[in-house]
N, C-alpha and C positions, 0 to 999 in steps of 0.2 A: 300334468297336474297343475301346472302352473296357469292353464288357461284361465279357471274359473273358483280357484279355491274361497280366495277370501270376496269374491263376489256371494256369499252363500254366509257371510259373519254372526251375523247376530240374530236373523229373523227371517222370516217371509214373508209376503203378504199378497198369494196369490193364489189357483187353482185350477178346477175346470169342470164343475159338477153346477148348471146355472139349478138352483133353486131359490125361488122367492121366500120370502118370509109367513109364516102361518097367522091366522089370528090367535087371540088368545085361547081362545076355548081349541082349538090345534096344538097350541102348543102346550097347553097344561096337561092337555091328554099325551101329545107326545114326550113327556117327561115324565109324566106315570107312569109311560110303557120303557121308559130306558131306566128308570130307579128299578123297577119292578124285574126286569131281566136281571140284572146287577145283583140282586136282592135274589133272587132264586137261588146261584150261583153256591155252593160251599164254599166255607171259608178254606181260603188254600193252607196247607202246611208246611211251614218255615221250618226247616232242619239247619241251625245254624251252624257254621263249623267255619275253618282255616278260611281266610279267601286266597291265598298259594301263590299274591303277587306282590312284585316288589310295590313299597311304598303304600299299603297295607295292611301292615302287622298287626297297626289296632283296630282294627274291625274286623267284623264279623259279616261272614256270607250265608246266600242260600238262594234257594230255587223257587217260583210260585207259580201253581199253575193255572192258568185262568184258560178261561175261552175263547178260543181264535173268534166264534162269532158267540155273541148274549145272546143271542133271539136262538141259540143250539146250546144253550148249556149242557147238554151233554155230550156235544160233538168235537170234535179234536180242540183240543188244546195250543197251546202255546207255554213257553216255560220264559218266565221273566227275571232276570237277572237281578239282584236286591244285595245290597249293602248297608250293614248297621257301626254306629259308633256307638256303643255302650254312655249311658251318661259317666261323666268322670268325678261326679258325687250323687250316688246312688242315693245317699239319705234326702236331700233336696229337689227329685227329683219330680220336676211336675209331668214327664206324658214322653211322648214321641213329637220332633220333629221329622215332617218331610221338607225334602227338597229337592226340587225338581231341576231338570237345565234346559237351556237354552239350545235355536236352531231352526227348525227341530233336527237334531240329528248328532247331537253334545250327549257323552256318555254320564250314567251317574258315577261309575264306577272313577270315571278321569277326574270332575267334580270331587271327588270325595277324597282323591289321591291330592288333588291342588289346592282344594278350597283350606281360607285362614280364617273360617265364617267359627270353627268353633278351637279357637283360641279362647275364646274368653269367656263368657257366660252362659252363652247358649250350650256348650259342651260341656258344661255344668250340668247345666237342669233337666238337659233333654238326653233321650236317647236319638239321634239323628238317622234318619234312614233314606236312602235316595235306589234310586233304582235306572240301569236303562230301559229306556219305552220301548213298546213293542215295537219291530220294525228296524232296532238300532243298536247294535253291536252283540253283546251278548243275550239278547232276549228277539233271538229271529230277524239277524240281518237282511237287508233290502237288499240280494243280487241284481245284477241287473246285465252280469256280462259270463264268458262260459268260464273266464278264467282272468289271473291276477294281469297275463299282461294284454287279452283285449280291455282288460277296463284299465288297462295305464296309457293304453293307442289312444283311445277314444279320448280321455279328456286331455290328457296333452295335447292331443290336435285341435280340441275348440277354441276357438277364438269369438268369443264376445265380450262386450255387446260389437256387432258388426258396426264398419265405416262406407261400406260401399255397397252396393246390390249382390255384386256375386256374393260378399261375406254372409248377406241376407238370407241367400239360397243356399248357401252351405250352413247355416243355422239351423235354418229351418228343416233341413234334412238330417240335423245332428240327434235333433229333438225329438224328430220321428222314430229313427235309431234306436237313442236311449229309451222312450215308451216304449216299444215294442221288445226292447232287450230286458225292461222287466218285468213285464209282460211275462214270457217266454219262463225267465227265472225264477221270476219269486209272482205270480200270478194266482196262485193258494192263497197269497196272506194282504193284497194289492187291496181288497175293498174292505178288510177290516184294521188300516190303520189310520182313523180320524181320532182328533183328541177327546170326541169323547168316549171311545175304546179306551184310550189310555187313561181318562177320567173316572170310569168306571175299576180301571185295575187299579187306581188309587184307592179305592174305596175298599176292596177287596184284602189291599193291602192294611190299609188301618185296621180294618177287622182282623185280618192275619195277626198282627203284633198287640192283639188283645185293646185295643184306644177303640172309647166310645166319641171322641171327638176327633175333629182335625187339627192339627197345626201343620201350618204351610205356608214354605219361602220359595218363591220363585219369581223372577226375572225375564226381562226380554219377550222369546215364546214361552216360555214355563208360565209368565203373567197372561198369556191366552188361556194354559192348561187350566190355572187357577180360579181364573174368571168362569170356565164351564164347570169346574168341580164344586165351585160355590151356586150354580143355576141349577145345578142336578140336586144335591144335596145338601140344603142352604142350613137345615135344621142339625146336620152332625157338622160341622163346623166351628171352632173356636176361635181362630184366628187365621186370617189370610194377610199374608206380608207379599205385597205384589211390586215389583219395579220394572225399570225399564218399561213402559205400558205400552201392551198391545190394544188398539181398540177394537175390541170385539165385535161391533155392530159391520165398520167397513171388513175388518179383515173375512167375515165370514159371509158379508153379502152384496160387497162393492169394492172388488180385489182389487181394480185397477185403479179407482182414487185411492187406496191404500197405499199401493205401490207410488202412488204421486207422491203421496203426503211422506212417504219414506226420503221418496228424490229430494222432495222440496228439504226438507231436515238436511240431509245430506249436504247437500248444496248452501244452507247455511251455516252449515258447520263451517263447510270449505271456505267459506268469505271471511266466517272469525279468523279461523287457520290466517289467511293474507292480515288480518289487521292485529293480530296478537303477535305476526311475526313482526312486523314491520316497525310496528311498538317497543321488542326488544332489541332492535337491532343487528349487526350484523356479527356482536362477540357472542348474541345469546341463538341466535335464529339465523341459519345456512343462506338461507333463499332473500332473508333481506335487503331492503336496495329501494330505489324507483321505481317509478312503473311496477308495483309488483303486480297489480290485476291483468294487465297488459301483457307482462311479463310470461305470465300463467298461462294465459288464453293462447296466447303465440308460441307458446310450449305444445300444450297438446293440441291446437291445429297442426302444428311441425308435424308431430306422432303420427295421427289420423292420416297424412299424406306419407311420411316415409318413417322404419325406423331411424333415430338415432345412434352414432356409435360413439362410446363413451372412451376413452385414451386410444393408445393405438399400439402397433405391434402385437407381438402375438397373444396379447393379455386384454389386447380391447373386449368389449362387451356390446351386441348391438342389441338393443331397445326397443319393442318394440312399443304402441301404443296400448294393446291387449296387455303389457307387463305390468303397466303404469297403475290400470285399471285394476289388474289384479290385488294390486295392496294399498293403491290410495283413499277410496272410504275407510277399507282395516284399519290403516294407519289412522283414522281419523275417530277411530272408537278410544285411542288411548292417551291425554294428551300427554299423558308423564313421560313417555320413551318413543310412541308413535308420530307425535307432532314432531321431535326435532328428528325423526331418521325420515318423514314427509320430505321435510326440510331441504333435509343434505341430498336425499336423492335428485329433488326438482334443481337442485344447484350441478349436480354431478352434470345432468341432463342439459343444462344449460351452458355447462362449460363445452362438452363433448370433446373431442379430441384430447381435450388438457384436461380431461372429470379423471376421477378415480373409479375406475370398474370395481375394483374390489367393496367400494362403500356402498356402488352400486346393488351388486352381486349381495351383498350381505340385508341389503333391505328388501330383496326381492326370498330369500330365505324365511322371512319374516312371517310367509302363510302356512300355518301350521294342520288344514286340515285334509281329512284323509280323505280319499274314492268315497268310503264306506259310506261316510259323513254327509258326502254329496247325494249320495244314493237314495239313504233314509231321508232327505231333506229333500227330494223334492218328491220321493213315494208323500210321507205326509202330506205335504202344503197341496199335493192337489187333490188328496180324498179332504181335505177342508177348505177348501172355497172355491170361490169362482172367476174363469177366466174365460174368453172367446173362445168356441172350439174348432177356430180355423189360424194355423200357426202364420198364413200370410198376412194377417190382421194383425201382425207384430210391428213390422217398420211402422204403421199408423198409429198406432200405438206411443209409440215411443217418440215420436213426432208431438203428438200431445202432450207429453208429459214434458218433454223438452221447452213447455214453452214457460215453465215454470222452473225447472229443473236439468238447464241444457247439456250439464255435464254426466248426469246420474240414471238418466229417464233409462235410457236402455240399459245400466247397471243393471239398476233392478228388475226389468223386465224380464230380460233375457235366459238367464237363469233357470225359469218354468216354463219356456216356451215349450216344452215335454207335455206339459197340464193342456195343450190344445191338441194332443193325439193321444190320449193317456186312456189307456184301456179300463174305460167306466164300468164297473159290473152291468148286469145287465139289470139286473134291481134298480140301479141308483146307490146309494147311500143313505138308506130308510134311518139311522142312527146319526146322522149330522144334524146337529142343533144350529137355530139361526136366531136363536132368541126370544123372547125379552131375555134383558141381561139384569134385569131388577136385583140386588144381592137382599135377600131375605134372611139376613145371620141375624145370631143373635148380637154380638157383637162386629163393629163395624171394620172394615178391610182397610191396610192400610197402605196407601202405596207412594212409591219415592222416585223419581225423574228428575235429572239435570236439564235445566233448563236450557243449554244445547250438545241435545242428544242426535247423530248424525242417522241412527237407525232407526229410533221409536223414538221421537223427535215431543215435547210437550205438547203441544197441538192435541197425540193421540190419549196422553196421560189425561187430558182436559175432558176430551169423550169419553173416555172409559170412566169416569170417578161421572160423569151426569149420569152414564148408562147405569152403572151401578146406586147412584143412591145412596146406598150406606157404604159410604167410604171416605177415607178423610187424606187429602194429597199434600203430600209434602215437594216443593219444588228447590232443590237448590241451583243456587246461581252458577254451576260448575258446568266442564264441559268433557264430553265423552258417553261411553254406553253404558258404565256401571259406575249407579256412584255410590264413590266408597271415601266413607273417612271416617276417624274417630267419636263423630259425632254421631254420622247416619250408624254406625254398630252401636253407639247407647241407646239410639232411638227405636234400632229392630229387639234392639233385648228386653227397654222397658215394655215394646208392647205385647211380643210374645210370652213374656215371663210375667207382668201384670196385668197387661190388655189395655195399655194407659196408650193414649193419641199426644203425641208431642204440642205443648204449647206456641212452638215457634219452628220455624225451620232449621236448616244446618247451613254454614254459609257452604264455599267451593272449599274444597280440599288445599288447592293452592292455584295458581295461575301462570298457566304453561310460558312456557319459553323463561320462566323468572330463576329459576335455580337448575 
């Protein structure tokens, strides 16, 4: 597990279905025909009752059944997983909140168990409902192996992004593997899980819970969800609260500048990471010193050629490079707790013999996601966009992008390299939208990006709010994937709870390495 967890954090942006983009008279009709399937559909019926798991109590569960395919609304089904928090002043209350998560391949259910989004006002006014997408945990998991411990073989043994040629070819045969193993598994439900499947059971869902409009918070990939649920259905809409930005134009029809523009973020984050540490010095920041770019680079060349072993006797830990990888962008999504255990690892790493394995050991702990997680995350990302459909055009690949983003290129590449064998229905993907992404609401979307963000980097916040038109972007000067502070929570309350556009931005929450 530990090959490729936190390679797969916050997003994707890639695929393997090439389709061009329509003109407009293509695509207006192709969106009269995917409102209109949607819109045929009955509305499902929510039986709410217990949800029977810890961390829980106060919500409320139930079952919806929509359709595996809209162009079959009468044809099998799928049962979607759904989660309500009652508002907690009924007399105030204006509607239903959705909210969606992140990935793709992030539970609503986990979402609803962790989120502190309705502490305050919003679990006021709203009734909150989140749901897992189809495809992702409890509403039709992504198989993709025959059993729990070939899929614990399998990805414990990947190692990328590769450093050498053999590691190339053993990639590349990894990738063939997994597509053909879900294939195999889950091969029923493989061409009906794009977002706008899932867009469309949003819609199902508002109707379900009785809301003639939308309201909707989502993040990261949930800001792609949002962005096609506003294209499909622009006139039921109220409010869309979009962060973290996905841009919709690349991510759905120029995957591999995508994935650039992911690296390049990344890779600038990692350059603040050197100057914010270096800044607080060595009582606040592990890895502070000289040379610290130097330092860094000379670090994982070391790795790339051999692991490192961290202290010695029978409690050492060797290191390898794939380890590093596994949790250094992660690390780089959180500056509050991620930046300084970045920190102390690259310190552990550099002392080696005299490091503490254990500090080691405990920040390599730190990737907290599951097989399953991985599974539906790359089912998704490749029924939604596009990527070459020959997996030895990967090292090339990644050579390019490295010339902007030399630490990151293959990070993110690598990951989908499944989406260049991935078993295409034989239709195509007749329900993938490729835009325009014009937002025709009535009121305007609002969306919030730190200004260095390591995954959905502002660059893409900048495209998505031109693509959309009516949307008004908030950037604060903070750094990480989700920005959260007391400020940005007054700004998501006034505008879902009045539809008011903040005057001003929010500053950083605080600045890493400082407390």
């Amino acid at each position: 597990m530990r090959a490729v967890l936190a390679l797969v954090m916050a997003m994707a942006v890639a695929g393997c279905v090439n389709s061009g983009q329509q003109g407009p008279d293509g695509a207006s009709a192709q969106l009269d025909r995917l409102v209109a399937q949607a819109d045929a559909v009955p509305t499902p019926r929510l039986d709410w009752g217990r949800c029977g798991e810890p961390g829980l109590e106060r919500y409320e569960c139930a079952q919806a059944l929509v359709p595996l395919d809209y162009a079959r609304p009468d044809g099998e089904t799928l049962s979607l997983a759904v989660i309500r928090r009652p508002a907690a002043d009924p007399g105030r209350r204006i509607g239903t909140l959705f909210g969606a998560v992140g990935g793709p391949g992030g539970s609503g259910y986990d979402w609803a168990r962790d989120t502190d989004l309705l502490s305050g006002e919003l679990g006021q006014r709203f009734d909150v409902v989140t749901f897992d997408q189809r495809g992702i945990g409890r509403s039709g998991q992504v198989r993709c192996f025959a059993d729990d411990a070939a899929q614990q073989q399998f990805w414990d043994a990947l190692r990328i992004p590769p450093v050498n040629a053999d590691q190339e070819r053993a990639a590349a045969a990894a990738a063939g593997t997994l597509a053909a193993g879900c294939a195999e598994h889950s091969g029923a439900t493989l061409a009906y899980l794009t977002t706008v499947d899932a867009a469309r059971d949003l819609d199902l869902l508002r109707r379900a819970v009785g809301e003639s409009q939308m309201n909707y918070i989502g993040y990261s990939y949930a800001s792609y969800l949002g962005q096609v649920y506003g294209a499909l259905f622009p006139e039921r809409v109220r409010a869309l609260q979009l962060g973290s930005m996905v841009d919709p134009q690349r991510y759905t029809n120029d995957s591999v500048t995508a994935l650039g523009d992911a690296a390049a973020g990344t890779e600038e984050v990692a350059a603040e990471f050197l100057r914010l540490c270096g800044t607080a010095g060595p009582d606040r920041c592990a890895f502070a010193g000289d040379n610290m770019r130097q330092r860094y680079t000379a670090l994982l060349e070391s790795l790339e050629r051999t692991p490192i072993v961290i202290g010695s006797g029978t409690e050492a830990l060797t290191f390898s490079y794939h380890d590093l990888m596994l949790v250094h962008a992660a690390l780089l999504y959180d500056p509050d707790l991620g930046w300084p255990a970045l920190a102390q690892l690259l310190a552990e790493l550099e002392r080696g013999p005299l490091g503490d394995p254990g500090a080691a050991s405990g920040v390599l702990a730190q990737a907290p996601f599951s097989y399953d997680f991985l599974e539906s995350f790359v089912a998704i990302t490749c029924a939604d966009n596009t990527l070459p459909r020959d997996p030895d055009r990967w090292p090339t690949l990644t050579r390019e992008l490295d010339r902007t983003a030399p630490t990151f290129g293959g990070y993110w590449l690598y990951p989908l390299q499944a989406c260049a064998s991935w078993p295409v229905p034989e239709q195509g993907y007749p329900q993938r939208y490729t835009g325009p992404w014009t937002l025709r609401t009535q009121n305007p979307a609002l969306l919030i990006n730190n200004r260095f963000d390591p995954a959905t980097p502002l660059p893409a916040a900048q495209r998505a709010q031109e693509a959309l038109g009516n949307a008004h972007l908030i950037v604060v000067p903070g750094h990480g994937h989700d920005p959260t502070s007391p400020c940005v929570r007054a700004v998501q309350e006034r505008y879902l709870i009045d539809l008011a556009l903040p005057d001003s931005g929010c500053p950083a929450a605080h600045v890493p390495f400082t407390s």
